[in-house]
C-alpha positions in Angstrom: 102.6 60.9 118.0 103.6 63.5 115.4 101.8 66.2 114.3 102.8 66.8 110.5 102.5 70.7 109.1 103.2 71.3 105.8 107.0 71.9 105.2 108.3 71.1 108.3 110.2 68.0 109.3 110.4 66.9 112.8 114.3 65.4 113.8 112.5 63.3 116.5 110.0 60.0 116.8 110.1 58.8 120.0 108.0 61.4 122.6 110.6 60.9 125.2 112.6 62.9 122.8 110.4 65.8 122.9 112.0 69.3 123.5 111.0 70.3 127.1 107.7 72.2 126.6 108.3 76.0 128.3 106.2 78.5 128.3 108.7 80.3 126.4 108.4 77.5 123.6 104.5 78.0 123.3 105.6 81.8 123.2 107.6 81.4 120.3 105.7 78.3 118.2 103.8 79.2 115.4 99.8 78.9 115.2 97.6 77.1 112.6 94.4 77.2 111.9 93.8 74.1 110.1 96.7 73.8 107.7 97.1 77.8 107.9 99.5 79.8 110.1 98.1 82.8 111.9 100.2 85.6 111.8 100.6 88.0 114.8 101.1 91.4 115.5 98.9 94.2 114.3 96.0 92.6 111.9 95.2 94.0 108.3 93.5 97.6 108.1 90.4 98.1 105.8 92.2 101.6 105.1 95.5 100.4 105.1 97.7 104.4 104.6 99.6 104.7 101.2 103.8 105.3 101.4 104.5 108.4 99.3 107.0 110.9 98.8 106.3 114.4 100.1 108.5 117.2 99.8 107.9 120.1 103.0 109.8 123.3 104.1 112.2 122.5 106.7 110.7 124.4 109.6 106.8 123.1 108.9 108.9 119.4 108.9 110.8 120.1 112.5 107.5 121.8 113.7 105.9 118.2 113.4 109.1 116.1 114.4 109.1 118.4 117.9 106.0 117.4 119.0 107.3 114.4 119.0 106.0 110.4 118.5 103.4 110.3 116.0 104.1 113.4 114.2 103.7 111.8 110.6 100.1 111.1 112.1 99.3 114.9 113.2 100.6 115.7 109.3 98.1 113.3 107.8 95.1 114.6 111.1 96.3 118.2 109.3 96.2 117.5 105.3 92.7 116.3 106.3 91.3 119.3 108.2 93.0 121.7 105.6 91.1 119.6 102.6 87.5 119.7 104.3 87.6 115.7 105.4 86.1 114.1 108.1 88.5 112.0 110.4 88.7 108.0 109.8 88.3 106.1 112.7 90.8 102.6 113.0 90.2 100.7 116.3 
């Protein structure tokens, strides 16, 4: 039996035709919920950050990048201390 999903066409009927199910095939399938795919990888923050554009003397920049992964995070932990805000949590 076929399971239908909305936009995708199956290239086999019979079952005995079936791909060989892996464990790297359920890896890689897709999800639905219902008729609605669930994404993976990191969900949806409340507080999702905003891109922007910041212009910063060279040595405060390689004073960051030095300490190395996460230094765009330690810039945002020190804009906040500097303008008197408390730090938001994200699980």
């Amino acid at each position: 039996m076929q399971t239908k999903r909305p936009g995708v066409e199956s290239k086999w009927v019979d079952p005995d035709d079936a791909p060989h199910l892996t464990k790297e095939w359920f890896e890689r399938a897709d999800r639905y919920h219902g008729d609605k795919i669930v994404r993976r990888g990191r969900p949806k923050s409340a507080n999702p950050k905003e891109a922007v554009n910041l212009r910063l003397d060279p040595d405060v920049l390689e004073h960051f990048r030095k300490s190395g992964p996460r230094w765009q995070s330690r810039i945002n932990e020190a804009l906040r201390k500097a303008a008197g805000l408390s730090r938001v949590r994200t699980p």
